[in-house]
C-alpha distance (Angstrom), angle and dihedral (degrees) to the residues before:
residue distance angle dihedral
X1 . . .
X2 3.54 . .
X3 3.55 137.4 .
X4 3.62 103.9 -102.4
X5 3.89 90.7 55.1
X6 4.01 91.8 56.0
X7 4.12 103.1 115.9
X8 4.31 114.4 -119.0
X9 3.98 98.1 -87.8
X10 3.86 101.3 27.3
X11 3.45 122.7 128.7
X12 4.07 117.3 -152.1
X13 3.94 139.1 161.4
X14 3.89 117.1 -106.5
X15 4.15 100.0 -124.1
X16 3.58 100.5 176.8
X17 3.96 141.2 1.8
X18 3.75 116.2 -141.9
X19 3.72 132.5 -164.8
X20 3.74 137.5 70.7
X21 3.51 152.0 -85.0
X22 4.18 116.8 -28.6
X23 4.33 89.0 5.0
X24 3.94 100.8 54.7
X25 4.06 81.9 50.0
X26 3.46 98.9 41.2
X27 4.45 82.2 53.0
X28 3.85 91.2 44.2
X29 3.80 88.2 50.1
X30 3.48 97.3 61.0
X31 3.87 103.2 49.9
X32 3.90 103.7 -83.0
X33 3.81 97.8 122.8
X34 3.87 127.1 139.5
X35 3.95 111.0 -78.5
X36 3.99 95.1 27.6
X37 3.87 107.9 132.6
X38 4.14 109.8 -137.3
X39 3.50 143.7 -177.5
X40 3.38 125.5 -155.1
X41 4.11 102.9 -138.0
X42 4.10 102.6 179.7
X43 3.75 140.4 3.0
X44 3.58 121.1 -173.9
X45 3.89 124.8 -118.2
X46 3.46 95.2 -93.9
X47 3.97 95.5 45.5
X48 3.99 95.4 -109.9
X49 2.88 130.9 120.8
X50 4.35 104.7 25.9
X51 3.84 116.4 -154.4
X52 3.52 101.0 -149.7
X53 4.26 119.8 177.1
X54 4.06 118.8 -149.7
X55 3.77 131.7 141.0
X56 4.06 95.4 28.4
X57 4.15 91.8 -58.3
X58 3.63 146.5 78.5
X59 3.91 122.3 -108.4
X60 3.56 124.5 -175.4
X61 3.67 122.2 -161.2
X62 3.76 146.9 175.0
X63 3.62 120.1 -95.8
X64 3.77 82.2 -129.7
X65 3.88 89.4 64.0
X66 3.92 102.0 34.0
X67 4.02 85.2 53.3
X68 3.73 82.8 68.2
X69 4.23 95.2 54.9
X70 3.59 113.3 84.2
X71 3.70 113.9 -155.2
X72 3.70 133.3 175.6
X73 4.14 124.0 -144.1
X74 4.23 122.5 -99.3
């Protein structure tokens, strides 16, 4: 499963970041790295952007990106 199909209010483990080059950096760079526990807090009514919270703060990200984070359910 991938990020973007994670329910409002779940909690699930990050197992692998996707993409390439400058994006998968940019992703690793601000928290989303294998083993981090998130929880994805909002999504707007169109499904993009996701507000997701891990690691004490909130991220939001396009649906784009968080299609590319493959998590796993507590």
């Amino acid at each position: 499963m991938t990020l973007d199909q994670v329910a409002v209010g779940q909690e699930s483990i990050i197992t692998k970041v996707g993409g390439e080059g400058e994006l998968r950096c940019r992703l690793l760079d601000m928290g989303l790295i294998p083993k981090t526990k998130v929880k994805v807090q909002k999504m707007a009514p169109m499904g993009d952007p996701i507000e997701i919270h891990l690691r004490g703060y909130e991220l939001t990200i396009r649906k784009e990106d968080a299609q590319k984070i493959e998590v796993q359910d507590i």
